[in-house]
KEZA-798829 format. One record per residue: z, x, y of N, C-alpha, C, O in turn. Coordinates in steps of 0.1 Angstrom, whole numbers, always signed. Each point is the difference from the previous one (the first is absolute). Layout:
(site (Z X Y) (Z X Y) (Z X Y) (Z X Y)) ...
//
This chain:
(site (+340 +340 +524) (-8 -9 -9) (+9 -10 -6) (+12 +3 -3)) (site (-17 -15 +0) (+8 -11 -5) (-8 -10 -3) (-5 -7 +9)) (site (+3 +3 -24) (-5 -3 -7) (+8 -19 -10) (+11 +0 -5)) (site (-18 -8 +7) (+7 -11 -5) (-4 +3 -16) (-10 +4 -4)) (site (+26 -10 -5) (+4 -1 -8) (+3 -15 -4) (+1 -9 +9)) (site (+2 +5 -26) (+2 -15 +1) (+19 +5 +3) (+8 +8 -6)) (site (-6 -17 +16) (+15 -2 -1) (+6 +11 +11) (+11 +0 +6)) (site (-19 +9 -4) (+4 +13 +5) (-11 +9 +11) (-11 -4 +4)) (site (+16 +15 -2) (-13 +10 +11) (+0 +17 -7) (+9 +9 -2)) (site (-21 -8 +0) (+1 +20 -5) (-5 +5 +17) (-8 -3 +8)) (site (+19 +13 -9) (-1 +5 +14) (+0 +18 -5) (+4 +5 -10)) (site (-13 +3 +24) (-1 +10 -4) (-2 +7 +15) (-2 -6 +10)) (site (+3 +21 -11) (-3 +6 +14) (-7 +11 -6) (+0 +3 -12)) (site (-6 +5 +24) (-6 +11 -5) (+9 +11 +1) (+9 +1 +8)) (site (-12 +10 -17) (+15 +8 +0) (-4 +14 +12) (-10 +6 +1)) (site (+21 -4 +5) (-5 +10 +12) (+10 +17 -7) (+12 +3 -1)) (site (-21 +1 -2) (+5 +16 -8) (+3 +7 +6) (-6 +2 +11)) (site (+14 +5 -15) (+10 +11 +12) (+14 -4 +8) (+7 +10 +3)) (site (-3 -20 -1) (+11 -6 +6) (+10 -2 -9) (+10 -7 +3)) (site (-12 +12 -16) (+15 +1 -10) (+5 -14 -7) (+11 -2 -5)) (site (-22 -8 +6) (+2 -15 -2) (+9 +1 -12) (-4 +7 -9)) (site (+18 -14 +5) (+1 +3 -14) (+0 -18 -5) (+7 -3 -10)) (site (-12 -8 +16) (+0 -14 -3) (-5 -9 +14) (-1 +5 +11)) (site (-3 -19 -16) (-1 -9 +7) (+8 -13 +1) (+4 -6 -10)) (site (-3 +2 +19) (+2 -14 +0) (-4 -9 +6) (+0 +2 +12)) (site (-5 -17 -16) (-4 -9 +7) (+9 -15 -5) (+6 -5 -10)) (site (-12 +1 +26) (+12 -13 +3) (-14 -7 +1) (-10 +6 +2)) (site (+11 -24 -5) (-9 -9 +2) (+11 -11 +11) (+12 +2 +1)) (site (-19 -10 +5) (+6 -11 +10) (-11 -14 -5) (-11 +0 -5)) (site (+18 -9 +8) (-10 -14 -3) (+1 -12 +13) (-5 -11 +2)) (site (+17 +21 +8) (+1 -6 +10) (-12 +7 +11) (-1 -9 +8)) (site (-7 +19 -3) (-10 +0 +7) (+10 +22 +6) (-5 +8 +9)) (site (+20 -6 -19) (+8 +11 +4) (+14 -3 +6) (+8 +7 +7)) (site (-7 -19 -13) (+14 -6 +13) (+8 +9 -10) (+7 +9 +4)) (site (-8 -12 -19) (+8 +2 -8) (-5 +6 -9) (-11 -5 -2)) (site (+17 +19 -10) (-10 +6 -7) (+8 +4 -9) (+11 +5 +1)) (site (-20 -7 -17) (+8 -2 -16) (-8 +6 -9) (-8 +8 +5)) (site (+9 -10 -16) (-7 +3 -10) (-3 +15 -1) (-11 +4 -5)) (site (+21 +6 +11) (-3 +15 -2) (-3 +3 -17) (+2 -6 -11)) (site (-8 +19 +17) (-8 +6 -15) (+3 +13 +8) (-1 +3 +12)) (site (+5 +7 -23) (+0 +13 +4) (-8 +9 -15) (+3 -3 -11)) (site (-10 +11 +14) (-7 +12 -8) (+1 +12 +3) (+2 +4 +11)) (site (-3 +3 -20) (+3 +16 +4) (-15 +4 +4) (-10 -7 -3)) (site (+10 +17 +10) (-11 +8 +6) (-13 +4 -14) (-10 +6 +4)) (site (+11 -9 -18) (-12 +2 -8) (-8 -15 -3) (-8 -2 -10)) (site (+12 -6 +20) (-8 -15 +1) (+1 +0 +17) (+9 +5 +6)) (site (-20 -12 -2) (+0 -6 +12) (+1 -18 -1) (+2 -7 +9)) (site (-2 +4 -21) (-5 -17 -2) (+13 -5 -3) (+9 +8 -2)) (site (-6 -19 +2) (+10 -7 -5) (-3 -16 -1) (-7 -2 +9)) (site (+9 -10 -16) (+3 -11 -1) (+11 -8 +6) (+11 +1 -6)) (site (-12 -7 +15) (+10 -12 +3) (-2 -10 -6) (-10 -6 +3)) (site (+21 +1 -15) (-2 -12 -5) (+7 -14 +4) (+4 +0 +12)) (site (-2 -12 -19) (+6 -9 +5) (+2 -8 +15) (+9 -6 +5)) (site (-23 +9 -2) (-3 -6 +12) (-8 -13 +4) (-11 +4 -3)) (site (+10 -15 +7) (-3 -11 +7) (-14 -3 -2) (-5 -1 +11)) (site (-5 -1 -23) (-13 -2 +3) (-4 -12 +13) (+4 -12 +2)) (site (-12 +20 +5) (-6 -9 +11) (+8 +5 +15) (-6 -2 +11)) (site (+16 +7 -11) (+6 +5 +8) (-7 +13 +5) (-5 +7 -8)) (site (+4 -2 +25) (-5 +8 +6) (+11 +11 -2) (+11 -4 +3)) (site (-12 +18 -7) (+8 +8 +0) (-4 +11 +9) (-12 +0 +3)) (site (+19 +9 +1) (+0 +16 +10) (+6 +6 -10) (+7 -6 -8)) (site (-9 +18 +9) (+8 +11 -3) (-3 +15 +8) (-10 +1 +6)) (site (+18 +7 -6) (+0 +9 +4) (+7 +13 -14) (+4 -3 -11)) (site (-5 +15 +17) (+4 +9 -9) (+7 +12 +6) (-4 +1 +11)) (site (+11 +6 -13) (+11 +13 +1) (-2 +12 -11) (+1 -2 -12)) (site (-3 +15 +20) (+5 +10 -11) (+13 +7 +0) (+8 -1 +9)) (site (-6 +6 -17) (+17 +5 -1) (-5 +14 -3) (-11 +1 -5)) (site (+21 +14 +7) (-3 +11 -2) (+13 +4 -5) (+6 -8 -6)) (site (+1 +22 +9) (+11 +5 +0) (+8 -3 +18) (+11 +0 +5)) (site (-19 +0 -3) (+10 -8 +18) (+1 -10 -2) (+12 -3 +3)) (site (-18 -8 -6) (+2 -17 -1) (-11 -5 +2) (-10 +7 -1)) (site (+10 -21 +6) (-12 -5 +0) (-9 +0 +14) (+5 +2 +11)) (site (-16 -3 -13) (-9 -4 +14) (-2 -14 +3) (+2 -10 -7)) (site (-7 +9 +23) (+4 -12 +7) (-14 -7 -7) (-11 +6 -3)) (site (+15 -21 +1) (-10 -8 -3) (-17 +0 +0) (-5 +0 +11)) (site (-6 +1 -23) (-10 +2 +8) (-6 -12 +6) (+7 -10 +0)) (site (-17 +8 +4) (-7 -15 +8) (+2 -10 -15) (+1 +2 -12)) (site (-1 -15 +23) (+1 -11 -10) (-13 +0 -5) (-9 +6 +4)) (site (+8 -16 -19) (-12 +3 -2) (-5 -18 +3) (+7 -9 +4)) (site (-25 +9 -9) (-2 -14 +2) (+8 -11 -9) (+5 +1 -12)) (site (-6 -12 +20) (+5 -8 -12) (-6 -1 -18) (-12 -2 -3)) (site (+19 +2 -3) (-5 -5 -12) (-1 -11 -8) (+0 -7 +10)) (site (-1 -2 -21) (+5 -11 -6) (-1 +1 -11) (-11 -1 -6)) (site (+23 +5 -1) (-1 +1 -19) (-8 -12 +1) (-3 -7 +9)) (site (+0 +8 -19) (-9 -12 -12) (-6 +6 -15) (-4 +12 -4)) (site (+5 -23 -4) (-2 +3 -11) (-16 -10 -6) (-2 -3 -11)) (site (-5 +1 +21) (-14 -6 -5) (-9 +6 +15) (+3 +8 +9)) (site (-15 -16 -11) (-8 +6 +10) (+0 -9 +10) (-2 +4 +11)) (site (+6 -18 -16) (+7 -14 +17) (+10 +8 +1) (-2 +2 +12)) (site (+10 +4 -14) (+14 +4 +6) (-6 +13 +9) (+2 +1 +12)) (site (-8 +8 -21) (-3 +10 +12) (-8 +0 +12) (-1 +9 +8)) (site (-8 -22 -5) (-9 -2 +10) (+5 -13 +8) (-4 -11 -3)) (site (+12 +14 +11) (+6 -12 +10) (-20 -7 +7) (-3 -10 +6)) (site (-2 +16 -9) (-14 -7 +8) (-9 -8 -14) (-11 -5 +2)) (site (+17 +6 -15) (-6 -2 -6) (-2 -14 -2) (-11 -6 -1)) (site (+27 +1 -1) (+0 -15 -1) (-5 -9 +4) (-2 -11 -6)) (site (+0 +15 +17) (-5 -13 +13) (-18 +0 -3) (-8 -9 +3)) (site (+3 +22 -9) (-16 +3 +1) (-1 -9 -13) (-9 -8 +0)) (site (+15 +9 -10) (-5 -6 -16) (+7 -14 +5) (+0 -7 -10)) (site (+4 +3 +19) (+3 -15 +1) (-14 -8 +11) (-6 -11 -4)) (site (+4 +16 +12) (-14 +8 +7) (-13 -5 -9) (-7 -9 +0)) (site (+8 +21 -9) (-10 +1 -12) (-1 -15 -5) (-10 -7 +0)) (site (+22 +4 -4) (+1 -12 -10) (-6 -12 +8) (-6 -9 -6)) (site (+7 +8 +19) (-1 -14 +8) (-16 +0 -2) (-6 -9 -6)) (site (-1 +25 +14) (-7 -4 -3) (-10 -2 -13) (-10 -7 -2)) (site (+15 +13 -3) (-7 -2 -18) (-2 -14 -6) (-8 -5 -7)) (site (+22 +1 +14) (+1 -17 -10) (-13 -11 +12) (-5 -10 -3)) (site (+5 +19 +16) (-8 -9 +9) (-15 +0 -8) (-7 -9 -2)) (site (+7 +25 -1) (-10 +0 -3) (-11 -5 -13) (-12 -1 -2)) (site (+31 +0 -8) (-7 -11 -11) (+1 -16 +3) (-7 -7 -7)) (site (+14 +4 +15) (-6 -15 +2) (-9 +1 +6) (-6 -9 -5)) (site (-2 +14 +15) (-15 +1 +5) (-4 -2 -13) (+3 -10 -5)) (site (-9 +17 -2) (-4 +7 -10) (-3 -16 -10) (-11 -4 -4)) (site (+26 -2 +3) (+0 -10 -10) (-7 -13 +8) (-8 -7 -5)) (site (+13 +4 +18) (-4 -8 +9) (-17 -1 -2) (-4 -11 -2)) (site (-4 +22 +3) (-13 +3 +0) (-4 +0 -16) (-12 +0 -1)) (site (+16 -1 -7) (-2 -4 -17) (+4 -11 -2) (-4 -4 -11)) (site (+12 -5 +20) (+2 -13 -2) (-13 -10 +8) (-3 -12 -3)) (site (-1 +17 +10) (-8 -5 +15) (-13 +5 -12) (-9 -9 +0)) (site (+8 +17 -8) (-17 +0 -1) (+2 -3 -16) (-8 +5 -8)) (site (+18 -12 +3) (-1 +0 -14) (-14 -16 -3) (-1 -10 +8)) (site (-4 +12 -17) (-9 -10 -3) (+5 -16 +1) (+3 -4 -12)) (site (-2 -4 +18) (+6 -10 +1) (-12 -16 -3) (+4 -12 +0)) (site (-11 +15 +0) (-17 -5 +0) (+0 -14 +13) (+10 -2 +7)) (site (-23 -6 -7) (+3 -7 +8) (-6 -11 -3) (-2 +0 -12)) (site (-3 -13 +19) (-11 -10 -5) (-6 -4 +12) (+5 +1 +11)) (site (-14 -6 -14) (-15 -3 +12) (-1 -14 -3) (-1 -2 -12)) (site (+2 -9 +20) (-6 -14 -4) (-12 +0 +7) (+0 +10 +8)) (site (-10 -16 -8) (-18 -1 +2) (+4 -20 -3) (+5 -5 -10)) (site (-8 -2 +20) (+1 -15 +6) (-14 -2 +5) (-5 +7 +9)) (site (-2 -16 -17) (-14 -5 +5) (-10 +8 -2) (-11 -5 +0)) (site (+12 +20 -3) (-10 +9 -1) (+1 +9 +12) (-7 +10 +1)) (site (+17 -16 +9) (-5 +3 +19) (+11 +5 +0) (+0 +12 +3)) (site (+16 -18 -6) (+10 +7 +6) (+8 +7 -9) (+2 -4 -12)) (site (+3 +15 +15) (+5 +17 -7) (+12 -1 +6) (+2 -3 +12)) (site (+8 +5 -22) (+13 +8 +6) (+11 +4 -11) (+3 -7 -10)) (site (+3 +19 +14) (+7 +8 -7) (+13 -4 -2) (+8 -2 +9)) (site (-5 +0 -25) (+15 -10 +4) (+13 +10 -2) (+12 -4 +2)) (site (-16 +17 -6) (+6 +6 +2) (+7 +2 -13) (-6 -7 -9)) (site (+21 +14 +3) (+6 +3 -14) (+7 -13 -6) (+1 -11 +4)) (site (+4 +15 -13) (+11 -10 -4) (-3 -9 -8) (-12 +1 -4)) (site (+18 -8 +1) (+0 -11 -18) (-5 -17 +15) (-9 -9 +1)) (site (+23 +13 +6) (-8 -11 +7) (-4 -5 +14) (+6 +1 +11)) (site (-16 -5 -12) (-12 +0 +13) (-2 -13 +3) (+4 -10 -6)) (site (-14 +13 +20) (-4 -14 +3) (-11 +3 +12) (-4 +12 +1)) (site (-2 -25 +8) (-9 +0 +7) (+5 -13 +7) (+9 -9 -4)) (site (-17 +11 +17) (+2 -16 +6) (-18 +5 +5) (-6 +10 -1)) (site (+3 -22 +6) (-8 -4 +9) (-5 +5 +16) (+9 -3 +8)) (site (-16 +9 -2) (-2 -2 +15) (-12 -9 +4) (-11 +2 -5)) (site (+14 -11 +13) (-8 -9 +3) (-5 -1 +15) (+9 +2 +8)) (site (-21 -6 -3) (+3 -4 +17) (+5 -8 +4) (-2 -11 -5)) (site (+8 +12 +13) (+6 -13 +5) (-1 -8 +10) (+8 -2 +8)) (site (-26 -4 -10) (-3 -8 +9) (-9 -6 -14) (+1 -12 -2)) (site (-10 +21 -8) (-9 -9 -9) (+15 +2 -10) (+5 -11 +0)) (site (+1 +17 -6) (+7 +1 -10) (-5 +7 -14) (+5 +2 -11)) (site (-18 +1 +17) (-6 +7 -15) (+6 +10 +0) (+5 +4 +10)) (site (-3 +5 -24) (+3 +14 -4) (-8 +8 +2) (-10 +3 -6)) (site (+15 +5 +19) (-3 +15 +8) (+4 +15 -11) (-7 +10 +0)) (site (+16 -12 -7) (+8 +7 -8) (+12 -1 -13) (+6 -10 -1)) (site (-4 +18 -5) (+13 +5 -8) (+5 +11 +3) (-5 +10 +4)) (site (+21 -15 -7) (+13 +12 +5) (+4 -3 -9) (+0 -11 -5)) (site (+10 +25 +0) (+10 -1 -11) (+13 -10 +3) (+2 -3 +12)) (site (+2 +1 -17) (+12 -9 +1) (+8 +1 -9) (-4 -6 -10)) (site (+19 +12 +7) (+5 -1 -11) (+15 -10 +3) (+10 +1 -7)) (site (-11 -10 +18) (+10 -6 -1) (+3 -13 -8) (-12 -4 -1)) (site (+18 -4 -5) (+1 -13 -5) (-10 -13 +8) (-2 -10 -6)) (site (-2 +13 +21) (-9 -10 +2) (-14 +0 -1) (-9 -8 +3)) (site (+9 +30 -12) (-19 -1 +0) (-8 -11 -7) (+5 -6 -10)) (site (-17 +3 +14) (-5 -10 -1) (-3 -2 -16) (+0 -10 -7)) (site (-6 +28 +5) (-4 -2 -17) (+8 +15 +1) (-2 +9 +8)) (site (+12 -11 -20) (+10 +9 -6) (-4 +3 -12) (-3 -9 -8)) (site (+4 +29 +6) (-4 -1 -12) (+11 +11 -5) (+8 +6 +7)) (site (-10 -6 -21) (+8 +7 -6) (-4 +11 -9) (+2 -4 -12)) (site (-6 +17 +10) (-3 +8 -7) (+5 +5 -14) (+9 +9 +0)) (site (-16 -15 -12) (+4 +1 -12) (-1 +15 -7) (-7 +9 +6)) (site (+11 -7 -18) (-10 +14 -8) (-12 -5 -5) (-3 -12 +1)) (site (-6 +24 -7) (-12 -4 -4) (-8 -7 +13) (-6 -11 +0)) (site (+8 +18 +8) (-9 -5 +13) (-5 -15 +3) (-10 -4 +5)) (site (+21 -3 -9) (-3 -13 +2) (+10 -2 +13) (+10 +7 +0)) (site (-13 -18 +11) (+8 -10 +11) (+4 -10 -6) (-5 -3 -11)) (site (+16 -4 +16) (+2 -16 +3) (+1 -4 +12) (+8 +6 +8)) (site (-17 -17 -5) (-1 -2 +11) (+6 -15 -1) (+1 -8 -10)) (site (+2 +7 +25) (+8 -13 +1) (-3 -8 +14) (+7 +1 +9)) (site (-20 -10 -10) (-1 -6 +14) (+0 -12 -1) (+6 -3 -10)) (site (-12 -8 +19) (+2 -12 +7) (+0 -8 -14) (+8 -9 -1)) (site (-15 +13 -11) (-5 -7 -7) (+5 +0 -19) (-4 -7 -9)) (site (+14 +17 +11) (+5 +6 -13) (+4 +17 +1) (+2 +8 +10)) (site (-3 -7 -21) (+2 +16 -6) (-7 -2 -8) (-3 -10 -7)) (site (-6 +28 +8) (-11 +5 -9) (+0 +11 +0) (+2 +8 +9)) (site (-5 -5 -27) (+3 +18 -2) (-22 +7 -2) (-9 -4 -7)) (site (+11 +13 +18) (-15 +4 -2) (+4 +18 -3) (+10 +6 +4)) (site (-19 -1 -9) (-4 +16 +0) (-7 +9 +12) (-9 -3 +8)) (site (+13 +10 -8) (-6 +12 +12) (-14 -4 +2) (-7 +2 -10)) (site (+3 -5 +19) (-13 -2 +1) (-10 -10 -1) (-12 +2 +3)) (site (+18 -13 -9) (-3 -14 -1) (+2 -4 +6) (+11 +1 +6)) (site (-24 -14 +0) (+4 -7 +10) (+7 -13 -3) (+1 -1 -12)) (site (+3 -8 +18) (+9 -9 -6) (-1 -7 +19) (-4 +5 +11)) (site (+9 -20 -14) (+3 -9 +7) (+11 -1 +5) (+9 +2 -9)) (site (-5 -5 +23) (+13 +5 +5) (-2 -11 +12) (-11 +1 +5)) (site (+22 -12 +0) (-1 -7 +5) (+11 +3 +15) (+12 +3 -3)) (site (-16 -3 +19) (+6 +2 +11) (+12 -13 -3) (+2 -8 -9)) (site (+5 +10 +21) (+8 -8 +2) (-2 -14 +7) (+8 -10 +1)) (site (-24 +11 +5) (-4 -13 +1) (-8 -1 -8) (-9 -8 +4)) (site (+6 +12 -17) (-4 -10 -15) (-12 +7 -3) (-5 +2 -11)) (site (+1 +2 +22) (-17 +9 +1) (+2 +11 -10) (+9 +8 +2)) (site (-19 -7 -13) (-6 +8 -9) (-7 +10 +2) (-12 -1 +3)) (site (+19 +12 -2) (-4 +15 -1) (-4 +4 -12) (+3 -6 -11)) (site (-12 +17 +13) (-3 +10 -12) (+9 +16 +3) (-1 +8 +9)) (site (+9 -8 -21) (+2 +10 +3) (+6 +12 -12) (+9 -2 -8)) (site (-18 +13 +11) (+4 +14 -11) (+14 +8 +5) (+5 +1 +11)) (site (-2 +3 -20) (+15 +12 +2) (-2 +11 -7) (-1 -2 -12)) (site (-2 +13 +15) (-4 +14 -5) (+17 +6 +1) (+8 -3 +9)) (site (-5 +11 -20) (+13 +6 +1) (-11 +16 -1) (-11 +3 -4)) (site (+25 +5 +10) (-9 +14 +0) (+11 +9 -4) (+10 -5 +4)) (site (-9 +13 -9) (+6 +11 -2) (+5 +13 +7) (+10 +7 -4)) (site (-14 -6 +11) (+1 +11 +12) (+6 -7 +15) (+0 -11 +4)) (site (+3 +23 +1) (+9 -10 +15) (-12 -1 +9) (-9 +7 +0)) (site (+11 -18 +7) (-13 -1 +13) (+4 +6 +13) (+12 +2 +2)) (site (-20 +1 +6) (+1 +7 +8) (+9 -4 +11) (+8 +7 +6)) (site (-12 -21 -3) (+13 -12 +7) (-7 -13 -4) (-12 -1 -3)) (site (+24 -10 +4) (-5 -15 -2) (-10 -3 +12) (+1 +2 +12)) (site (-10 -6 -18) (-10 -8 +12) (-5 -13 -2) (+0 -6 -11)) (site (-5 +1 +20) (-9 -16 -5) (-13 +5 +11) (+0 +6 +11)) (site (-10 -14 -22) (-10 -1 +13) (-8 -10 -7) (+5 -8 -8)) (site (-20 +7 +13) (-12 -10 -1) (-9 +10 -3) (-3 +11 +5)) (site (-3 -19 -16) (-10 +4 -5) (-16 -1 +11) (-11 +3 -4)) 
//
């Protein structure tokens, strides 16, 4: 038997009665038996003994010998390897690699986690309503916009799409207190959630148009016709 210790191995045999035992001794190796140190000798009213000052992390053997009034007996079987250690990562060579394991996926599993509380946190969104007819979702953010869809053979307005680049046609900007500023062909104008207000295209033509801000996320950006 052979038992890890911090620094060291407690080693022990079972004792065989009748054969005149009057002690033991055991040898440890950290080479696999090439080479063998760390003797401990006991008299025959212990079977156990300590080997100290040995190599945490290092794989040790040992074996053991009894001594009588004739001398000693021939070696018994090696035993398995052992590995002092003085914590519970030192005594489980399989342990480290599983709580590193553990950890990978744990941290995967709190960025999922945060990923999916970032993705559904309330972010709200706004709806513009153009003419009464055309709807479209401008989606979050302080600042927004819209352009135009037109056909392009009459030119009239088929539609609205969000637009938040510097060329949307009418750019707007979301204030507190649920108010816009809107910025088209014709000026800048501050209106409230819900009010309709005059909003001029990029070829001069006068829209009517509402901005509803919402509080909750929408399902996805859309545009359509009323």
């Amino acid at each position: 038997m052979v038992e890890p210790l911090d620094r060291g191995l407690q080693i022990g045999v079972t004792p065989d009665g009748g054969t005149g035992v009057t002690g033991y001794r055991y040898e440890c190796s950290s080479d696999g038996g090439v080479t063998w140190g760390g003797e401990v000798e006991v008299g025959s009213t212990t079977t156990t003994a300590q080997v100290g000052n040995l190599s945490s992390g290092a794989e040790y053997v040992c074996r053991a010998f009894a001594t009588n009034a004739i001398g000693i007996s021939e070696a018994s079987p090696v035993s398995d390897a052992v590995r002092p250690c003085g914590s519970l990562l030192d005594c489980n060579a399989l342990l480290p690699p599983i709580l590193g394991i553990v950890s990978v996926l744990l941290a995967g599993g709190l960025l999922a986690a945060f990923v999916g509380l970032y993705r559904e946190r309330r972010r709200g969104y706004v709806v513009a309503v153009v003419d009464v007819i055309h709807i479209a979702n401008l989606g979050h953010g302080s600042r927004l916009g819209l352009r135009f869809v037109r056909d392009p053979d009459t030119r009239q307005v088929t539609g609205i799409v969000p637009d938040r680049s510097a060329n949307a046609e009418i750019r707007i900007r979301q204030l507190r207190g649920g108010r816009f500023e809107v910025k088209d062909k014709s000026g800048r104008h501050v209106t409230m959630s819900g009010e309709p207000i005059v909003a001029a295209d990029s070829r001069g033509a006068r829209h009517e148009l509402i901005l509803r801000a919402f509080a909750t996320n929408a399902a996805s950006p859309v545009s359509d016709r009323r």
